[in-house]
C-alpha positions as CSV (number, residue, x, y, z in Angstrom):
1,X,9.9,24.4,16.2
2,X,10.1,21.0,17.5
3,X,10.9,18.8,13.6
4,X,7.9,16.7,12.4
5,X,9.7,13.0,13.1
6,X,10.3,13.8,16.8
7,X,6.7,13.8,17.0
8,X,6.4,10.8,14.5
9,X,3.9,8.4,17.1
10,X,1.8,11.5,18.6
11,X,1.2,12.1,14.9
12,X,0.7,8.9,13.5
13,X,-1.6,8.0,16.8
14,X,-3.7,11.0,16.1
15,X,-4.0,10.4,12.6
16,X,-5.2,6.7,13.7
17,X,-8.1,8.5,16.1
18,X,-9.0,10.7,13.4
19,X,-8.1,13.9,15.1
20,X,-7.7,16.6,12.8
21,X,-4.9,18.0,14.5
22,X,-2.0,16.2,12.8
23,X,-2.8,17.1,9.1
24,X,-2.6,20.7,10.4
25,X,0.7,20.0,12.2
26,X,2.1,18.0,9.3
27,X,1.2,20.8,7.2
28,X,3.2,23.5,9.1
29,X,6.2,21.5,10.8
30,X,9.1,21.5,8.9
31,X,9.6,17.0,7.6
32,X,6.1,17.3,6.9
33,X,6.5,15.8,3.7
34,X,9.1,13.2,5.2
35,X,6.8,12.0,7.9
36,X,4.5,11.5,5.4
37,X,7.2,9.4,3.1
38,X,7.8,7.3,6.2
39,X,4.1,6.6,7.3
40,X,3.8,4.7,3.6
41,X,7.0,3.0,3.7
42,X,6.4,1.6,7.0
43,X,2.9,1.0,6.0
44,X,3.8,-0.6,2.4
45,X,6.8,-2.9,4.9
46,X,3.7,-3.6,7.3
47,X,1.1,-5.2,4.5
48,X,4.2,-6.7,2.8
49,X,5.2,-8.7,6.6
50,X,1.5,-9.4,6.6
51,X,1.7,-11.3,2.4
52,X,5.5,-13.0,3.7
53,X,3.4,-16.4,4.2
54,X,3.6,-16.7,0.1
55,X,7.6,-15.8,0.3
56,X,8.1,-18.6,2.9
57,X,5.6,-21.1,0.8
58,X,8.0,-20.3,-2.2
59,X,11.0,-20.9,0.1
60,X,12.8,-17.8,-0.5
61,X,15.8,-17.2,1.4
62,X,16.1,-15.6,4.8
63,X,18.5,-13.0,3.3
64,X,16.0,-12.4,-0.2
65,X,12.9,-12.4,2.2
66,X,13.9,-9.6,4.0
67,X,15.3,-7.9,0.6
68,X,11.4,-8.3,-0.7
69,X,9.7,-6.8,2.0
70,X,12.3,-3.8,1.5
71,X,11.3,-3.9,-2.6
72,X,7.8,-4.3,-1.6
73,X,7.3,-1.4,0.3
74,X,9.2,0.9,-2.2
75,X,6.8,-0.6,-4.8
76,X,3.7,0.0,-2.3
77,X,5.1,3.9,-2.3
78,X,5.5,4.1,-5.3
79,X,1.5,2.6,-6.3
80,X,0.7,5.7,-3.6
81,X,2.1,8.3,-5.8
82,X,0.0,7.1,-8.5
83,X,-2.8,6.5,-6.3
84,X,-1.9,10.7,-4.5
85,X,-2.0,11.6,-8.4
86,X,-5.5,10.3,-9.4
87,X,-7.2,11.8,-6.2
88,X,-5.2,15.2,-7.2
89,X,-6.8,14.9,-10.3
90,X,-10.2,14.0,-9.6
91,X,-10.8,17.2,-6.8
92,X,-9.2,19.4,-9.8
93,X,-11.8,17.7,-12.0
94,X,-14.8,17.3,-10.0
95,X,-14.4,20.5,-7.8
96,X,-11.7,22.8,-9.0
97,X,-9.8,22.4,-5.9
98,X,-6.3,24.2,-6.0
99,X,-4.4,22.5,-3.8
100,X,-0.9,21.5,-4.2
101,X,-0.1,18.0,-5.5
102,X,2.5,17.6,-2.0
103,X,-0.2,18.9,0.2
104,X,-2.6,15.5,-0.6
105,X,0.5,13.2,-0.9
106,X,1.1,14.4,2.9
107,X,-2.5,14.1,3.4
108,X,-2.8,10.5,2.1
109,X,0.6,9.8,4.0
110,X,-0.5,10.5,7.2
111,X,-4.0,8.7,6.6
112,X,-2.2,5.4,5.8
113,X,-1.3,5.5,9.6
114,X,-3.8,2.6,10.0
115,X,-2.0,0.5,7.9
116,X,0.8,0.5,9.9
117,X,-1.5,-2.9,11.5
118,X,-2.0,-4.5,7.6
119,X,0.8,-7.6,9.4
120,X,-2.5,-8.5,11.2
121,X,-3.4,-9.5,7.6
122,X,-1.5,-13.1,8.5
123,X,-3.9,-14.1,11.4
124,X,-5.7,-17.5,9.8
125,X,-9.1,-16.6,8.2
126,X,-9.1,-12.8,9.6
127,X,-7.1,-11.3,7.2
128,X,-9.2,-10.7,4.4
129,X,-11.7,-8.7,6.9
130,X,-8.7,-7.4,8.9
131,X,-7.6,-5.9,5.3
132,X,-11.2,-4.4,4.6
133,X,-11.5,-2.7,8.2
134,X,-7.7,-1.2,7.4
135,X,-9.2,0.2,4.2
136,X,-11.9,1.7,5.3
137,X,-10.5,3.2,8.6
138,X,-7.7,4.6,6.4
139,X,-10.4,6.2,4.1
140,X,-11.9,7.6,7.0
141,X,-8.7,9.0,8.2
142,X,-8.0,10.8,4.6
143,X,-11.5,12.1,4.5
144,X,-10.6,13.5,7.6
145,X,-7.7,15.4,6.8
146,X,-8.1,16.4,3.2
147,X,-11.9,18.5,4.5
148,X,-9.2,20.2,6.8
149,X,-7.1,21.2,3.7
150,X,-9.6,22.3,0.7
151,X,-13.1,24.0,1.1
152,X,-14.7,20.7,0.6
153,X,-17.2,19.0,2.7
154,X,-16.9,15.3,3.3
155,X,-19.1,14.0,1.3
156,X,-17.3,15.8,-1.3
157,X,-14.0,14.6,-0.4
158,X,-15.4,11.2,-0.1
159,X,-16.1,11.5,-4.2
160,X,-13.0,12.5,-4.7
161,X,-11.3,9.5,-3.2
162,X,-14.2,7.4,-4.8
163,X,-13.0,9.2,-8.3
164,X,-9.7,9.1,-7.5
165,X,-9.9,5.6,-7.0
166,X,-11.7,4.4,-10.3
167,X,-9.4,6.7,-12.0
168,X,-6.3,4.5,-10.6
169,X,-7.7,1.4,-11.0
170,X,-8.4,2.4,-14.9
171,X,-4.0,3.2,-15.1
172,X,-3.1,0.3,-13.6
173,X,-5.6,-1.3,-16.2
174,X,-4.4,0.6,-18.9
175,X,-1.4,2.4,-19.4
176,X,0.0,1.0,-15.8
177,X,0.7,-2.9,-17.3
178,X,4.3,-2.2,-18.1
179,X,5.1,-0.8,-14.8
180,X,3.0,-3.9,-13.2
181,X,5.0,-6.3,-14.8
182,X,8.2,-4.0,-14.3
183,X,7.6,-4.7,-10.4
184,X,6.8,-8.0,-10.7
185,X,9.7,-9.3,-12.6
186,X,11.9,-6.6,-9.6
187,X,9.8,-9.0,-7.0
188,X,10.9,-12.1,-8.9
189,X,14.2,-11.0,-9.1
190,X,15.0,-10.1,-5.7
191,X,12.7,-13.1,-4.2
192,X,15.5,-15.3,-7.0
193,X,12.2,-17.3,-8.7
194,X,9.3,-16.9,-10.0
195,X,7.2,-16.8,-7.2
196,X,3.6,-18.7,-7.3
197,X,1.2,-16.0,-5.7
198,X,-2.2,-17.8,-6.8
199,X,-4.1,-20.1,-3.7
200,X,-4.5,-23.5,-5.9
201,X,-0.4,-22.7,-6.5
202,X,0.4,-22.1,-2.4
203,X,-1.7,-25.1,-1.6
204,X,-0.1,-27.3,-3.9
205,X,3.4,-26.5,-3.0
206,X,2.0,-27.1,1.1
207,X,0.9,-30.5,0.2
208,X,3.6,-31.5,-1.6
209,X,5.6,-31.0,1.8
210,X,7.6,-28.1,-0.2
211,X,9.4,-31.0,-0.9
212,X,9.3,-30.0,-5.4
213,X,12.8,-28.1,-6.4
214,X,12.8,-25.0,-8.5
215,X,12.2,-26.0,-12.1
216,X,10.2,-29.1,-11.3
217,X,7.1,-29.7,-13.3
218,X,4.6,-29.2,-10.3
219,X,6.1,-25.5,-9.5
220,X,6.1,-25.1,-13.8
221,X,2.6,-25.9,-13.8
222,X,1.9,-23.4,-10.7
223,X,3.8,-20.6,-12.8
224,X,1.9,-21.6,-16.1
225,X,-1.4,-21.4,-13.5
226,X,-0.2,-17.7,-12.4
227,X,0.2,-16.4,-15.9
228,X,-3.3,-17.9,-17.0
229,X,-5.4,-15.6,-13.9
């Protein structure tokens, strides 16, 4: 049987036209589960290319820059398993479904195929509905594959991600602050400063002609500005 990452772009282009017949492959080749591992890291590297305009604004080294996008989509697989967990939890909960915990985190791999585009995120004043359409194709894309896995209709899959979703957004909330601030100081760290995320920040340092040093007052008062949203 032909291994699941020789056919890594059939899969990943079928998963983007939501044909159902990748979640069945990726369910019976062997690397199922590795496919799946790679769609999110490439994804996670993807969306993290697409957010480097605030790592070039904070003048981050060519050699740190590429070690962030690397940290960054580690982090963004990471957030999934968290993210595979609550939807796990929610068809349990809402439905009773007894599927396997790896059998959604393949699912939810192989959905985030669209996201392999979230770069496009950088065009000037599309990104923010560039981001949305990503979403919501990806949505579509998991609804598509997790009705092919569980008895569940779509409307009852699309709960479960809805569910899922709330659920995840309550952790990271709640008992998911330490490991928010955990990546953040990684993404400090590896970036070497404090990096100024907020818009009034980015614009601030653009204006000044990047022309303020680490540790002057302006990019304090940027930092202090972070902390306070």
């Amino acid at each position: 049987m032909t291994p699941a990452l020789d056919r890594f772009w059939p899969l990943v282009q079928g998963a983007m036209a939501l044909n159902p017949e990748p979640f069945h492959l990726i369910e019976t080749l062997p690397q199922g589960t590795r496919i799946a591992m790679v769609v999110i890291l490439l994804a996670g590297l993807s969306q993290a290319a697409g957010q480097g305009i605030v790592l070039f604004v904070n003048r981050v080294t060519p050699l740190r820059f590429g070690l962030s996008l690397v940290v960054a989509a580690l982090l963004f697989a990471v957030s999934t398993v968290f993210w595979v967990l609550s939807v796990w939890g929610a068809s349990h909960l809402l439905y009773g479904v007894d599927t396997a915990f790896m059998t959604v985190f393949r699912v939810m791999g192989l959905a985030y195929a669209p996201l392999l585009w979230s770069f496009l995120t950088a065009v000037p004043y599309l990104g923010v509905p560039i981001s949305v359409v990503l979403s919501i194709w990806s949505l579509l894309s998991f609804v598509r594959g997790f009705d092919l896995v569980t008895d569940l209709d779509r409307w009852q899959v699309v709960w479960c991600a809805l569910l899922g979703w709330v659920v995840f957004q309550i952790m990271q909330r709640t008992i998911g602050r330490p490991a928010e601030a955990l990546g953040q100081w990684i993404t400090d760290s590896v970036a070497g400063t404090t990096l100024v995320t907020n818009i009034q920040g980015l614009e601030q340092i653009i204006q000044s002609g990047f022309g303020d040093q680490p540790g002057s007052p302006t990019q304090d008062n940027n930092r202090t500005d972070r902390r306070r949203l």
